[in-house]
PDB file as gemmi writes it, atoms N, CA and C in Angstrom:
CRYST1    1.000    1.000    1.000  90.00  90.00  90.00 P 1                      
ATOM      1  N   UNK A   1       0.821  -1.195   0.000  1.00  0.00           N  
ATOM      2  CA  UNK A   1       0.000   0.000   0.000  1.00  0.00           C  
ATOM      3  C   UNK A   1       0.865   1.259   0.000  1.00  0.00           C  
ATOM      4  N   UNK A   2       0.657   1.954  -0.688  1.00  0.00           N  
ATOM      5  CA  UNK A   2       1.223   3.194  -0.799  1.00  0.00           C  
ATOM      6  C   UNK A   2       1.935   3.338  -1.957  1.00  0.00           C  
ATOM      7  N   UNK A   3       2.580   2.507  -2.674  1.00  0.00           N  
ATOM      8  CA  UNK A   3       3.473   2.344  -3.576  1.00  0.00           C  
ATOM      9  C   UNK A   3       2.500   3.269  -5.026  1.00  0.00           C  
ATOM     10  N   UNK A   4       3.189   4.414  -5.472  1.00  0.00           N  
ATOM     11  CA  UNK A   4       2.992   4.805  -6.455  1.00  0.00           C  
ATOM     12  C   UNK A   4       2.792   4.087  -7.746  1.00  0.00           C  
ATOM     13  N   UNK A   5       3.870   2.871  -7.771  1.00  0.00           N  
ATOM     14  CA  UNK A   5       3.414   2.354  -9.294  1.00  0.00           C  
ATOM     15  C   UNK A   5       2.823   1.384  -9.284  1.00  0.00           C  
ATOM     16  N   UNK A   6       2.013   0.902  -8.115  1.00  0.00           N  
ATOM     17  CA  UNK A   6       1.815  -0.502  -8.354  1.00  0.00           C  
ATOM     18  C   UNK A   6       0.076  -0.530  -8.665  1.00  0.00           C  
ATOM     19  N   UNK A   7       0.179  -1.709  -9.237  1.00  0.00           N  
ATOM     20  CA  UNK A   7      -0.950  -1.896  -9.607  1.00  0.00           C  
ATOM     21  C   UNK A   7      -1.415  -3.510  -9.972  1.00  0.00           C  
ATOM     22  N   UNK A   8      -2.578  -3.762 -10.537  1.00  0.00           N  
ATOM     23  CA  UNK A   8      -3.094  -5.293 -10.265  1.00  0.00           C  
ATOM     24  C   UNK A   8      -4.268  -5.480 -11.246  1.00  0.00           C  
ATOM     25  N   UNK A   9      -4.479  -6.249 -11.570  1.00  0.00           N  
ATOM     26  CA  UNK A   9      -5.966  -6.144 -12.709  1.00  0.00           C  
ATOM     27  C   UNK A   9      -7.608  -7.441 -12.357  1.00  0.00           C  
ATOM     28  N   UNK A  10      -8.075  -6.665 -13.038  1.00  0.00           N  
ATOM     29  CA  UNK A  10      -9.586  -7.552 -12.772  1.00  0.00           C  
ATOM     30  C   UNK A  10     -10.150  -7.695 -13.772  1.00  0.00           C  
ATOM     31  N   UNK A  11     -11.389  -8.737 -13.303  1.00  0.00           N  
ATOM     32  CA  UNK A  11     -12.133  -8.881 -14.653  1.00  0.00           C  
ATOM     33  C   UNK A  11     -13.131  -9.693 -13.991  1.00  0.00           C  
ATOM     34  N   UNK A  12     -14.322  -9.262 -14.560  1.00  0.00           N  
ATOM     35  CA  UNK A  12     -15.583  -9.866 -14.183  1.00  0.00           C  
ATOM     36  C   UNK A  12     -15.747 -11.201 -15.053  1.00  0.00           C  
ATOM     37  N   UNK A  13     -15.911 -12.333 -14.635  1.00  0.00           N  
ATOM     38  CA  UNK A  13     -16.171 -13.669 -15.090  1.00  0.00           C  
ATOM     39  C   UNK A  13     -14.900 -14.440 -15.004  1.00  0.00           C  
ATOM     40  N   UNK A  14     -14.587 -15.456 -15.299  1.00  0.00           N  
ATOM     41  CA  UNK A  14     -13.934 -16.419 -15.404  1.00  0.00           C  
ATOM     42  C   UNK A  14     -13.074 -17.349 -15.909  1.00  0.00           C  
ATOM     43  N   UNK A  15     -12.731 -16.979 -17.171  1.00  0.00           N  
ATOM     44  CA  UNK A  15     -13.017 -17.976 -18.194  1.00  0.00           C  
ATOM     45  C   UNK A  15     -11.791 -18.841 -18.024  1.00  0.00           C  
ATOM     46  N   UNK A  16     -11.620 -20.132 -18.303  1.00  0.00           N  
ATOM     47  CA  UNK A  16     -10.747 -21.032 -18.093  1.00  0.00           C  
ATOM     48  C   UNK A  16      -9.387 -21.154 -18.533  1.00  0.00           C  
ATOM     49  N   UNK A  17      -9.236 -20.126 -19.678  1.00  0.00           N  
ATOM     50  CA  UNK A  17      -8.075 -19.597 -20.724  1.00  0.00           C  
ATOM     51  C   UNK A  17      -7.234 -19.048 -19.923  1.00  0.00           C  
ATOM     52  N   UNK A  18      -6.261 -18.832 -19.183  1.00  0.00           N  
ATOM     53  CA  UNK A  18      -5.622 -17.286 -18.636  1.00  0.00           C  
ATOM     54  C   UNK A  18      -5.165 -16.405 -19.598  1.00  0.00           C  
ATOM     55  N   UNK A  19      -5.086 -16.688 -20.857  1.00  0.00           N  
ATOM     56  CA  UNK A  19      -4.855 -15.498 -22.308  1.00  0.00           C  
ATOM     57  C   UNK A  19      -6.332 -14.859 -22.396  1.00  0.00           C  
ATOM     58  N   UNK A  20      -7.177 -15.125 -22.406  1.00  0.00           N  
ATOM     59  CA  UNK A  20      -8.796 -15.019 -22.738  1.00  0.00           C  
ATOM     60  C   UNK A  20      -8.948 -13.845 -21.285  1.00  0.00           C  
ATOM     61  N   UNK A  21      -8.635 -14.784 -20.301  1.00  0.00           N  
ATOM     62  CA  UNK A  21      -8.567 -13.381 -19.190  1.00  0.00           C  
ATOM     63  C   UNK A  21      -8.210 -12.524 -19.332  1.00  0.00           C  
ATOM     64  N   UNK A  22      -6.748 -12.590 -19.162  1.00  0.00           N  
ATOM     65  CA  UNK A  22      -6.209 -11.145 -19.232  1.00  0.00           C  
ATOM     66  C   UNK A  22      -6.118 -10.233 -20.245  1.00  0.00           C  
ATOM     67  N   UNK A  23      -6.838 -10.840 -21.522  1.00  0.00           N  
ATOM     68  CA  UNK A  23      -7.756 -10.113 -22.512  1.00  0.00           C  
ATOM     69  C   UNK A  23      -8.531  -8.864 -22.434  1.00  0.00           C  
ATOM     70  N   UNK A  24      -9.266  -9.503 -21.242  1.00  0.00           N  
ATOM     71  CA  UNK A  24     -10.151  -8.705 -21.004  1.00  0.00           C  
ATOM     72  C   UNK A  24     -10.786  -8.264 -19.364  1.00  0.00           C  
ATOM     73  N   UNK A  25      -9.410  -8.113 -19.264  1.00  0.00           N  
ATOM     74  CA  UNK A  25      -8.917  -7.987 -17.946  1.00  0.00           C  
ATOM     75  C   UNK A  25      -8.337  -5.995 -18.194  1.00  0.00           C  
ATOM     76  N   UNK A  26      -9.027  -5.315 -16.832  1.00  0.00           N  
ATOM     77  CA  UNK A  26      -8.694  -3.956 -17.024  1.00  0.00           C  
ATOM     78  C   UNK A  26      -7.722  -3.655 -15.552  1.00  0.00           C  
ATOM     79  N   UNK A  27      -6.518  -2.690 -15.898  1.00  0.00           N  
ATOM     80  CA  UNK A  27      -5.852  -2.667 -14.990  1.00  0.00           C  
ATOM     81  C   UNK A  27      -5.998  -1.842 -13.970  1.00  0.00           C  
ATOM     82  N   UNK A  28      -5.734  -1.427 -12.538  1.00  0.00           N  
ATOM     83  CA  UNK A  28      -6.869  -0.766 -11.331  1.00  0.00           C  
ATOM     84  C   UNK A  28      -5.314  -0.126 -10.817  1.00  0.00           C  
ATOM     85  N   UNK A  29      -5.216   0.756 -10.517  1.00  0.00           N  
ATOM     86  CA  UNK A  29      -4.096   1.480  -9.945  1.00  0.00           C  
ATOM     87  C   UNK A  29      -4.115   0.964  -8.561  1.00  0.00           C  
ATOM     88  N   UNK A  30      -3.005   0.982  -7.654  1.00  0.00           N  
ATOM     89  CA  UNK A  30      -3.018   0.920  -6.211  1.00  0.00           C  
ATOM     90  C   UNK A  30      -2.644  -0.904  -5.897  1.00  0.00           C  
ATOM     91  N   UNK A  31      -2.900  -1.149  -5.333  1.00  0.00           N  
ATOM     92  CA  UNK A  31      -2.553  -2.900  -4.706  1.00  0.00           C  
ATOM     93  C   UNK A  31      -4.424  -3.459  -4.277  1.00  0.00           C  
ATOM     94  N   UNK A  32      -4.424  -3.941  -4.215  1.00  0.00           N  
ATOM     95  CA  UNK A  32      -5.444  -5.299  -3.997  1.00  0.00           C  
ATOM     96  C   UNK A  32      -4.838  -5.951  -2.371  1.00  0.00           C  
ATOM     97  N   UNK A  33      -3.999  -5.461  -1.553  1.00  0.00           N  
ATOM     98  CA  UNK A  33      -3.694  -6.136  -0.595  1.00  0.00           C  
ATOM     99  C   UNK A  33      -5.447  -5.424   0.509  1.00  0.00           C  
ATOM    100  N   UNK A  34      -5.261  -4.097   0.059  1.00  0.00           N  
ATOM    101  CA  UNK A  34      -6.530  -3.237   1.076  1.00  0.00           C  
ATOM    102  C   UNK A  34      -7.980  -3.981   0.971  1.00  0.00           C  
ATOM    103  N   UNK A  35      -7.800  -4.356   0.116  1.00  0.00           N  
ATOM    104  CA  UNK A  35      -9.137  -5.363  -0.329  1.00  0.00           C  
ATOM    105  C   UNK A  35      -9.586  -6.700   0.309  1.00  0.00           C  
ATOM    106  N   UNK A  36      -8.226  -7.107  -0.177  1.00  0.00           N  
ATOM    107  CA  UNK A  36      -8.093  -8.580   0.528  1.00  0.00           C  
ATOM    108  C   UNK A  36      -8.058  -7.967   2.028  1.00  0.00           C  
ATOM    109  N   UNK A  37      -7.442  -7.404   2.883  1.00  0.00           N  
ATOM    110  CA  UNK A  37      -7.653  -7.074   4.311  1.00  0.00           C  
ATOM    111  C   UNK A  37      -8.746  -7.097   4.513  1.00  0.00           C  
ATOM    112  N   UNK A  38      -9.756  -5.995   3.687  1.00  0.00           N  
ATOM    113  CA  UNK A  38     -11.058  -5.747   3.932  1.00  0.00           C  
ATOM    114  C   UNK A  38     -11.573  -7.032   4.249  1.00  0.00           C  
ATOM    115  N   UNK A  39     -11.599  -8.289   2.984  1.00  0.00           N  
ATOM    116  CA  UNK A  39     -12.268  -9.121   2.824  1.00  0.00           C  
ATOM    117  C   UNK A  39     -12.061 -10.416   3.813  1.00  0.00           C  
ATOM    118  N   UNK A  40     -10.464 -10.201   4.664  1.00  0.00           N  
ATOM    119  CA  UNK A  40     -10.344 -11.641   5.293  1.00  0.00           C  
ATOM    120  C   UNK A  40     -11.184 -10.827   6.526  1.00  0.00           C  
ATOM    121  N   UNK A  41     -11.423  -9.421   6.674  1.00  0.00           N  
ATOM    122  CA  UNK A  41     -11.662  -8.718   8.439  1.00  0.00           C  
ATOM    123  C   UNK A  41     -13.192  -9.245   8.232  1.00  0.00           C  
ATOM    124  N   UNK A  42     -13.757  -9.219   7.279  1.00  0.00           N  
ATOM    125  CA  UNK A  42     -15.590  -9.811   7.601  1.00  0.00           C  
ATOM    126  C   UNK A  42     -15.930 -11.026   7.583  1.00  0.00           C  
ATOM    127  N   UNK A  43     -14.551 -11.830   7.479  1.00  0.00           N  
ATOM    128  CA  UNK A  43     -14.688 -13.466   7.486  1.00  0.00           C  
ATOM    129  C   UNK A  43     -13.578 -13.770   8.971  1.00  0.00           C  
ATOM    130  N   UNK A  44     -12.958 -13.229   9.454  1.00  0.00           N  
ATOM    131  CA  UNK A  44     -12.067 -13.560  10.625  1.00  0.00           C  
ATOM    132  C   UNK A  44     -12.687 -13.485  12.042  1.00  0.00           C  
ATOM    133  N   UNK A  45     -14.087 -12.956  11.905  1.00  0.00           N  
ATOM    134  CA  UNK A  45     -14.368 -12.935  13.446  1.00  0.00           C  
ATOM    135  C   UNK A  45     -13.560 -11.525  14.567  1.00  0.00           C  
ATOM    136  N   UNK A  46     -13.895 -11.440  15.918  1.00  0.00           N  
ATOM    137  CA  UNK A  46     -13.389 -10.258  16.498  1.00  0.00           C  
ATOM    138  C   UNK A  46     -11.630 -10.535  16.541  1.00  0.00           C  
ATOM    139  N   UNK A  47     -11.161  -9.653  16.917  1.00  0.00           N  
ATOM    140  CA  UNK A  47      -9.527  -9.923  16.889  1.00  0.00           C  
ATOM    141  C   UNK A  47      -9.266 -10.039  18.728  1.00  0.00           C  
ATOM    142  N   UNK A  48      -8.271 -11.089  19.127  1.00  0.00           N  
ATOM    143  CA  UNK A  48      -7.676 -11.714  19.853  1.00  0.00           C  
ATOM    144  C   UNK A  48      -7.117 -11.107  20.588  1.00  0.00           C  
ATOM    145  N   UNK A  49      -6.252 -11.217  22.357  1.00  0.00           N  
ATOM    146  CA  UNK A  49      -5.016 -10.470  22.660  1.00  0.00           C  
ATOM    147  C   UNK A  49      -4.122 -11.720  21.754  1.00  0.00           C  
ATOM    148  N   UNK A  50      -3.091 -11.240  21.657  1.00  0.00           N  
ATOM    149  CA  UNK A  50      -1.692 -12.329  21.842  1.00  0.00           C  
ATOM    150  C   UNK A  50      -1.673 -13.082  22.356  1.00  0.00           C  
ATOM    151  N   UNK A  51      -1.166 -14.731  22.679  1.00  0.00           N  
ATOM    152  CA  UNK A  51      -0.846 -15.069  23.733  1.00  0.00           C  
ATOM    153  C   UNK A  51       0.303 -14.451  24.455  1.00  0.00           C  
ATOM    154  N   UNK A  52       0.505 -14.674  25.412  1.00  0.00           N  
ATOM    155  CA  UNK A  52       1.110 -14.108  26.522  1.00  0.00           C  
ATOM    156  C   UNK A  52       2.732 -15.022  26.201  1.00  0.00           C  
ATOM    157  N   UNK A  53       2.780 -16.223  26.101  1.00  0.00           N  
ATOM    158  CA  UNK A  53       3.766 -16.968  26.102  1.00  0.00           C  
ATOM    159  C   UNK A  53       3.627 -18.041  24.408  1.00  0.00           C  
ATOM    160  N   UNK A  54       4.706 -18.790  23.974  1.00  0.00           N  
ATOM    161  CA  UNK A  54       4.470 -19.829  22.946  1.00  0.00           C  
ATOM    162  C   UNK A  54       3.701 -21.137  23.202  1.00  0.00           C  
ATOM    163  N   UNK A  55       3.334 -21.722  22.233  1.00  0.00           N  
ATOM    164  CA  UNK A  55       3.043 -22.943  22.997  1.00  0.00           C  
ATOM    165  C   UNK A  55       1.316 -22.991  22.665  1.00  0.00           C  
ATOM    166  N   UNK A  56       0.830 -23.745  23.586  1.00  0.00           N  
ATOM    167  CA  UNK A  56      -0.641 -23.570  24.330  1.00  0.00           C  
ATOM    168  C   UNK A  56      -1.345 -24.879  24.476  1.00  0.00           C  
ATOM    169  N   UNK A  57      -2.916 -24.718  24.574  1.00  0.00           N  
ATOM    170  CA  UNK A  57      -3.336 -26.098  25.593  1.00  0.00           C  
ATOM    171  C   UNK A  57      -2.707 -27.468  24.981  1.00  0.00           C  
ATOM    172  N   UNK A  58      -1.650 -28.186  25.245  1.00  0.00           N  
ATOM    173  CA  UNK A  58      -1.690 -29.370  24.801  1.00  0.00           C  
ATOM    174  C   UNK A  58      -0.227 -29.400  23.885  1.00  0.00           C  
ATOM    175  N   UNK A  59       0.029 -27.921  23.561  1.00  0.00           N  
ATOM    176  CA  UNK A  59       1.422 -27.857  22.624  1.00  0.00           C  
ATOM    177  C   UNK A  59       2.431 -26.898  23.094  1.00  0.00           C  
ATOM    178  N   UNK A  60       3.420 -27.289  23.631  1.00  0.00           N  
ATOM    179  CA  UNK A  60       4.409 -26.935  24.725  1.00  0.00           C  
ATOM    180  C   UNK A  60       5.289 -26.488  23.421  1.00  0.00           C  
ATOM    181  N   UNK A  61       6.153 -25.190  23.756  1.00  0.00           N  
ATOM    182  CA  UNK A  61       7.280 -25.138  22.303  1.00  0.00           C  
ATOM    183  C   UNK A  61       7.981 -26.416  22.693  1.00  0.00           C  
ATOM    184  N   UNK A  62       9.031 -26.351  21.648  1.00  0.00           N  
ATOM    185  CA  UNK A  62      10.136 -27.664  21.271  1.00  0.00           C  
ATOM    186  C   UNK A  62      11.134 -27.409  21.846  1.00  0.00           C  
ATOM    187  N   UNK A  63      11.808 -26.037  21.660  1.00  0.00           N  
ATOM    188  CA  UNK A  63      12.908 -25.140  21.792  1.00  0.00           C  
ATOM    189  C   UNK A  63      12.672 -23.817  22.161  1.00  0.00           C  
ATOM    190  N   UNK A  64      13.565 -22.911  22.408  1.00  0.00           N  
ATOM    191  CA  UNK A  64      13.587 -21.371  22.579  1.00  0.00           C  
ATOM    192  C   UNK A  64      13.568 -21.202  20.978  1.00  0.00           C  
ATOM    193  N   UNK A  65      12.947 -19.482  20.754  1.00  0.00           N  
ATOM    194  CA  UNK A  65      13.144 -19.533  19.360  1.00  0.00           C  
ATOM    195  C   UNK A  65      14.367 -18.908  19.298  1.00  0.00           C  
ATOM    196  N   UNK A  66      15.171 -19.249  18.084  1.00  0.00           N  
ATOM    197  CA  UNK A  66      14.481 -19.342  16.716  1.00  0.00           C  
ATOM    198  C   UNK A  66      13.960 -21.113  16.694  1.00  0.00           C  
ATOM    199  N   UNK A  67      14.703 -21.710  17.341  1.00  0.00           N  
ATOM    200  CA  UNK A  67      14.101 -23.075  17.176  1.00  0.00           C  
ATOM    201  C   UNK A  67      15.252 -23.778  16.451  1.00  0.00           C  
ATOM    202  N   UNK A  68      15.735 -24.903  16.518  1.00  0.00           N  
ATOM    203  CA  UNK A  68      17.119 -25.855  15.719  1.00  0.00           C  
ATOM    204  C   UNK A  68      16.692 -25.916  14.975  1.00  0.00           C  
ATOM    205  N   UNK A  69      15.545 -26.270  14.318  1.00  0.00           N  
ATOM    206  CA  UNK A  69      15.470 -26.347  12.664  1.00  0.00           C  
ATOM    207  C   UNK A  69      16.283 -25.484  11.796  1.00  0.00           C  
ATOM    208  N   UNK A  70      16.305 -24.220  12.598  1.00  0.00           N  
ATOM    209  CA  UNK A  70      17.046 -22.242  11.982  1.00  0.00           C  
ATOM    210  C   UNK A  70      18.576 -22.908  12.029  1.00  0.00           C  
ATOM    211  N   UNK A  71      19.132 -23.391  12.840  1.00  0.00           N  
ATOM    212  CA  UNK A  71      20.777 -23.702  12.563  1.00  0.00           C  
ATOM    213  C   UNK A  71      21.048 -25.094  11.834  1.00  0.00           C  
ATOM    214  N   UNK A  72      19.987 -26.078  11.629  1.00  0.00           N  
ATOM    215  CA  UNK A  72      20.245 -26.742  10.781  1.00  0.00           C  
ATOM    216  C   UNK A  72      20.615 -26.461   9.747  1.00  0.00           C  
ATOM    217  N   UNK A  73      21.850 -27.173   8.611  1.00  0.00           N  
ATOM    218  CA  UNK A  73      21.970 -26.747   7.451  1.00  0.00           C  
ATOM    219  C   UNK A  73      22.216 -27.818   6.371  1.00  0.00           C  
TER     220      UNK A  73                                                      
END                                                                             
């Protein structure tokens, strides 16, 4: 968001082609991320605190983070 050049395109219907789409596909200035926010905030329910610590009922962390998987190589 914010980015001057960016941009993203749409198109009403479907069609199974992705050449046929973006045919007729028109391009929308700005990002599509504000949208998608919009759209996951009326499907996500109220928002949460944090937990307080990692872990929780039943799943204890493994490690401190970052966690050994991070120095595996």
């Amino acid at each position: 968001p914010g980015n001057e050049k960016a941009s993203f395109q749409t198109r009403d219907g479907n069609p199974e082609d992705p050449d046929a789409w973006l045919e007729g596909a028109s391009k929308q200035r700005g990002t599509w991320w504000t949208d998608w926010a919009a759209w996951l905030g009326e499907r996500s329910g109220d928002e949460r605190p944090a937990p307080k610590k990692p872990g929780g009922r039943g799943f204890k962390p493994l490690d401190p983070a970052p966690g050994t998987y991070v120095m595996q190589c």
